[in-house]
Phi, psi and omega in degrees: 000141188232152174256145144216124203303151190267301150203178172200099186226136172298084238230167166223146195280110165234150195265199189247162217260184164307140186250113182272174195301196217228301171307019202223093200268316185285172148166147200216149164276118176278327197246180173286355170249355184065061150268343190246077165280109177247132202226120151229211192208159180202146166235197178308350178219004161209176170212155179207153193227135135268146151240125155244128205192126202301077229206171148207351172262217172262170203239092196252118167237126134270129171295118138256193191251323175209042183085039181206163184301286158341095177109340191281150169247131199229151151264119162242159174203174159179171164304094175218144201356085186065354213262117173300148165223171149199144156214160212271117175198192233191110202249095198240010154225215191247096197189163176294122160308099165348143139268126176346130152286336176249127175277108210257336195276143178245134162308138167263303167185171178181141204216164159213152171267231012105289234227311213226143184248151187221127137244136176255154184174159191236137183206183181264133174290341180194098183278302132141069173241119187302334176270049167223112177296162158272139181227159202229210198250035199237174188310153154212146196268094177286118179297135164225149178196152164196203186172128225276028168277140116302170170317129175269139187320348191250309203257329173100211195278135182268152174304151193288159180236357166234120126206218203176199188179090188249139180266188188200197149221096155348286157264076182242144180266053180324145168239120175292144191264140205302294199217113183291153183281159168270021188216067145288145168238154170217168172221115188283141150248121169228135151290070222277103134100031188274145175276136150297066220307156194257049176223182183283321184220119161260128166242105206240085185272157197222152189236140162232153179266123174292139187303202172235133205265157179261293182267169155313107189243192211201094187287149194220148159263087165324324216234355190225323185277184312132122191309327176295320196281145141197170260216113174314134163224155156066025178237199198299333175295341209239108172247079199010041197230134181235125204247090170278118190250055190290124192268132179239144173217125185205079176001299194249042178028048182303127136231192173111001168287168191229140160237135161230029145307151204179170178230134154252134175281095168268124168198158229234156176274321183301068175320141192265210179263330197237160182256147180266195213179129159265061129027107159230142184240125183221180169279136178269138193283093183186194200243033149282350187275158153205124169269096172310158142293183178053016173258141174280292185230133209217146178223142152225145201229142184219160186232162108296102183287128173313289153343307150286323126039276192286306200306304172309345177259354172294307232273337181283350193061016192183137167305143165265174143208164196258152185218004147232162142229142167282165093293121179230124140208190192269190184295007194241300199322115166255356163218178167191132185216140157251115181221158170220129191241159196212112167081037166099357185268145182236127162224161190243134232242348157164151191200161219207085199269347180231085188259163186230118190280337164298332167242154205234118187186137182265109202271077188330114175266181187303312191258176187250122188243130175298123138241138120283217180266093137136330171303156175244129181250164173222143179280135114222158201236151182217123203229164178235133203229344191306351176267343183244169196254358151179167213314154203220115207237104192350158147148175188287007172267169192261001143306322179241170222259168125239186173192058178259150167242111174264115159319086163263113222221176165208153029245154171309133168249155128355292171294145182236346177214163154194117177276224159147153184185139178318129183309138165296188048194293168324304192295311165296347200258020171276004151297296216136004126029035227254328203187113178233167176287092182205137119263135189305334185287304190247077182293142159209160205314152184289343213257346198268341179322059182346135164253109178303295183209150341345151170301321214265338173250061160270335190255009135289177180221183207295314199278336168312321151333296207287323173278028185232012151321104170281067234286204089252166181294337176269340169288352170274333151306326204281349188276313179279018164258352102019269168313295196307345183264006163230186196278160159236138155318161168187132175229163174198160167204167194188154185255124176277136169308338199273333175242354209007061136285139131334124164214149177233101185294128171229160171193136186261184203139152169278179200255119183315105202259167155258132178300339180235080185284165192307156160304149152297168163287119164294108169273135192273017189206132201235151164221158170290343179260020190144129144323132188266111173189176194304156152250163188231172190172159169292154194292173174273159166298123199207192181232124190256168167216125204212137185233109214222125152284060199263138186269121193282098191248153192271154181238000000 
């Protein structure tokens, strides 16, 4: 039996909330008990949000650069006798924030009851104010806070007494659904009362039986696939079972939690025109990714080889196409871009300069982008390291990395993965390396690799190689320039319609540069101190839960 995963995402069975204007399209809970709701709309040159938030005091949201006060751009507001206030101010310690000399965010209205304070307010996606973040399509880390006071007329905002720090995407392109089927159905995967273990990284799966379907239905997103698309259940391939995987990562080995998190399946027997598919292109998880230390922005590229690829867009007859991408990595990643090039030209199918390993989120692009017979797709992950004092290595704890991008695409193909990673003997042989036991045809663990030559590091084994590395920030650029100027592995697999076998393609090749690489993003507004654009930094410490959906297929 073989598995493929569906998506991986955080997702919880919750009822519904406080109901926004009809115009407020978004909305997101900030905080855990949902006293702090936000909801907004954005077109091309601004965006406006409500806050409703469980209050009678003031109301503070902020943009940061990585969760912490320093550097955020803040709103504070609040209600007093009948009268709205809001200002604009800038946070440049862990202190009550000044206000802003250009106030930028504008009050709309606002109002409170009983129970709850409501603001509506407004600002430009790019003010060209040095104290104002931008905000784009890339993560953004939201402040939320508030203290059941208003401001005293003299001292201003009392320090807060609830707050918090959720990331989002701002500028997402969700997609609403045109026409809903007239035959919904649903079904909970719940994580009922589960104890939650007191180690750092759990990978805990729950298997359920699917209702019993007579024909072929269609698991559906309303809110994420495209009104054409929908995700297969219950066809010959299917055996009628959903395999839930929930990653608990929990730092500080808290015990005595619970999880009841869970996914609702909404599908439909009315089927839509096309089946998606899913894609995923990674690094392979193991201890070939290796992250120096001591790096500031350190990058790794992982591939879909055009050659594999290819044979699957043979077998499938028609180009596919794509219309989300997931990006997944750990704590050091700080960018992530999926691009794909095709006759040396590269565009990017999505990128993300301030990612966050707390949100897990399928980024819908604006346009639907064609691969064809010939194309290459690419992975890259850009991680900051500079904090640690030895190397940081693939694998499945949230201590240690990834770097995938999942392809969610139509009409369903064969493939289902395809990893790639610097040849072991590139990696080694940037010690000085000369000849190990290894072939590509016939792999074996990596850490297990007999070292040929030199005579004198022959009685080493690979992480001994890699940790006798002196690593420093210029030496981990020169190693990753390095890698890129050498052969790499690449593999894929799928089970083909035409014989169903399993089949697995390897191939060793350098690593695909494009002759016409993408443009960068232009920001449109310069200071003497700098572009005006997101800042980066490490994330706050937290507790994640990341939930992958898998389809059980019998071969």
């Amino acid at each position: 039996m073989s598995v493929l995963t569906v998506a991986v995402v955080v997702a919880l069975l919750c009822g519904d909330s406080a109901s926004a204007a009809t115009d407020l399209i978004h909305h997101e809970v900030l905080d855990e008990n949902g006293d702090f709701l936000l909801f907004w709309t954005y077109d091309g040159a601004q965006i406006e949000l409500e806050a409703r938030v469980r209050t009678r005091g003031w109301v503070g949201l902020g943009l940061s650069p990585n969760g912490g006060m320093p550097g955020s751009d803040i709103v504070i507001g609040w209600v007093k006798d009948g009268q709205a206030y809001l200002t604009d101010r800038y946070a440049d310690e862990k202190a009550l924030p000044p206000e802003d000399e250009s106030q930028d965010w504008e009050l709309l209205s606002g109002y409170e009851n009983d129970t709850h304070t409501v603001l509506r307010f407004k600002r430009k996606l790019q003010t060209c104010d040095v104290r104002d973040r931008v905000i784009n399509k890339d993560t953004q880390r939201v402040l939320w806070a508030w203290n059941d006071r208003d401001p005293d007329d003299v001292t201003g905002p009392a320090y807060h007494t609830h707050r918090g720090v959720r990331s989002s995407i701002l500028l997402r392109n969700d997609i609403e659904a045109e026409s809903l089927p007239n035959v919904i159905r649903s079904h909970d995967v719940v994580m009922t009362n589960t104890a939650i273990p007191s180690k750092q990284t759990t990978y805990w799966c729950k298997l359920v039986e699917m209702p019993p379907l007579q024909t072929k239905h269609h698991i559906f997103k309303d809110l994420s696939f495209p009104s054409h698309v929908g995700y297969p259940i219950g066809d010959e391939d299917d055996g009628g079972q959903v395999l839930m995987e929930v990653h608990y990562d929990n730092p500080e080995q808290k015990e005595g939690m619970t999880d009841n998190s869970g996914l609702r399946l909404l599908y439909t027997p009315e089927l839509r025109q096309h089946d998606v598919g899913v894609l995923l292109v990674s690094q392979s998880v193991d201890h070939a990714l290796v992250i120096p230390p001591r790096a500031v922005e350190y990058n790794v590229d992982n591939f879909c080889h055009q050659e594999c690829l290819d044979t699957f867009l043979d077998e499938a007859g028609e180009p596919v196409q794509v219309f989300g991408v997931m990006p997944h990595a750990h704590l050091l990643a700080k960018k992530m871009r999926t691009t794909l090039i095709r006759d040396g030209v590269e565009t990017v199918l999505s990128s993300d300069d301030n990612y966050d390993f707390n949100l897990q989120y399928i980024r819908m692009l604006e346009e639907e982008v064609t691969i064809k017979k010939g194309d290459t797709i690419m992975t890259r992950c850009t991680y900051n390291s500079e904090h640690k004092t030895e190397p940081v290595y693939g694998g499945l704890s949230t201590e240690n990395e990834m770097c995938d991008s999942f392809l969610f695409y139509y009409p369903r193909m064969s493939l289902r993965w395809c990893e790639s990673h610097a040849h072991p003997l590139n990696i080694l042989g940037f010690a000085g390396v000369q000849e190990i036991g290894y072939s590509s045809e016939a792999p074996v663990f990596i850490d297990s690799i007999p070292i040929v030559k030199p005579a004198n590091m022959s009685n080493m084994t690979y992480l001994d190689v890699v940790e006798s590395i002196v690593w420093g920030q210029d030496k981990a650029q020169q190693y990753s320039q390095h890698l890129r100027s050498g052969n790499f592995v690449s593999r894929c697999g799928g089970k083909m319609q035409t014989d169903g076998d399993t089949i697995l393609y390897t191939k060793e090749s350098l690593l695909p540069h494009p002759t016409v690489p993408a443009a960068a993003p232009v920001f449109t507004c310069s200071t003497s101190s700098g572009t005006v654009g997101p800042q980066l930094s490490a994330p706050l410490p937290f507790m994640a839960v990341m939930t992958s959906l898998t389809i059980l297929f019998t071969l």
